[in-house]
C-alpha angles and dihedrals in degrees: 000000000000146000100191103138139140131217112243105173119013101210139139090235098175092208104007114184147132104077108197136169114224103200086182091062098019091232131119107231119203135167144233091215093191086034090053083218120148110199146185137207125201105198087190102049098025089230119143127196141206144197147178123247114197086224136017110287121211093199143338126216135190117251133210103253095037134274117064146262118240133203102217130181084258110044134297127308147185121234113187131209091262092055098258122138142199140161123260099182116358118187110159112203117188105249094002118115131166123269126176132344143165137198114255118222085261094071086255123135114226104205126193125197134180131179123252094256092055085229112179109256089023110103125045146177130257137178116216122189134208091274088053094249105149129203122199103227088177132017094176104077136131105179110011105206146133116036137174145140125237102248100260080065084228085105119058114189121207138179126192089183101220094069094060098224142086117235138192147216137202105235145208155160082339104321146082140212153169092046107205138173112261112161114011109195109236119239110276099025100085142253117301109246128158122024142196132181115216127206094275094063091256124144117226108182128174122244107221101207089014103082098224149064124235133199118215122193121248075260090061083244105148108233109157137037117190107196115212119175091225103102092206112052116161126176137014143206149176115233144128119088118322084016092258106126121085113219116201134204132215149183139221092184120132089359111134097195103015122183117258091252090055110120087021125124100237118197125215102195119219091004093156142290127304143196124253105240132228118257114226112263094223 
């Protein structure tokens, strides 16, 4: 067990979440989803940056050609280099908005959404491609969140946090299958929330309401705690160069009294060791 973390960006992200390494930019980008804030971290430099989403955004992700995909409250939508933007699939629900996603090995975004009310049923996953075709995976969801693939790209994990479990798939060509349990959070030590997958294979994966962030074996054995004294963290990611660092995302949202650090990105250096992710082929 540890608690040997830095503070990268000190912030009052309501919802901060969406870690993400840009090896284009060399920066980490992360959100304020309720602050409808997309922002960017420079570990070299120290310089932050932060922009204005015309709705809340649930992530952003590189893509191949520059610029980046969004998953926005609305739909999905493309925001070039030079600060255009267009849809690419808009689909506006009444009290739905996006929530985590992740490219797949194939180039593919895989984008969650849930409503506001966290109703059960409510939320689901999709898988857009470049042209902006878009597949529903699951249609049964209540908070859509972390998602992420095993190295080899044949395991996809998936939460949907009010389950209190991570799951996985076997996947394929696109699709998955044969969706099975394979870590359940105990009582009293959160909801699962973002995930991401190492080069060992390992899950770390974020406890929103549990203050830490754990790391499972490909086995779901439980081998590392990493203890934060922000109650709400919520997503994780490898970056920096070499892709050792692990960046960490928190929330301030619905605490009465939050620690000072709450909504800040917090850093665990040489965490471990990533895996360089795939850019969106739109």
């Amino acid at each position: 067990m540890t608690n040997v973390f830095d503070v990268a960006v000190r912030a009052e992200a309501a919802l901060g979440e969406g870690p993400t390494w840009d090896p284009a930019t060399g920066r980490l980008l992360w959100l304020d989803i309720l602050g409808s804030r997309l922002r960017t971290y420079d570990p070299s430099t120290g310089r932050s940056t932060v922009r204005v989403t015309e709705q809340h955004v649930g992530a952003a992700k590189p893509r191949a050609g520059g610029g980046l995909v969004l998953n926005l409250r609305d739909g999905v939508g493309l925001l070039d280099e030079d600060g255009s933007f267009r849809w690419l699939h808009h689909e506006p629900v009444p009290g739905r908005r996006a929530n985590d996603a992740a490219v797949a090995p194939d180039g593919s975004l895989w984008a969650g959404t849930m409503r506001y009310d966290e109703a059960p049923g409510g939320g689901s996953l999709s898988r857009v491609t470049g042209d902006g075709s878009v597949s529903v995976v699951l249609d049964d969801v209540a908070v859509s969140n972390g998602t992420g693939w095993s190295p080899s790209g044949t395991l996809m994990y998936y939460i949907d946090s009010p389950t209190r479990r991570i799951d996985v798939f076997d996947h394929a060509d696109g699709r998955v299958a044969n969706r099975r349990p394979f870590v359940q959070i105990e009582d009293g030590a959160g909801f699962p929330d973002g995930l991401t997958v190492d080069a060992d294979g390992c899950v770390w994966v974020a406890l929103w309401g549990g203050g830490a962030v754990r790391r499972y074996t490909p086995a779901g054995a439980l081998d590392r705690v990493i203890e934060l004294p922000t109650p709400l963290v919520t997503a994780c990611a490898f970056g920096s160069a070499g892709l050792t660092d692990l960046y960490v995302t928190t929330a301030r949202v619905g605490l009465e009294a939050p620690h000072p650090l709450s909504g800040s990105l917090l850093v665990v250096p040489d965490a471990g060791k990533g895996v360089a992710q795939p850019a969106f082929t739109g």
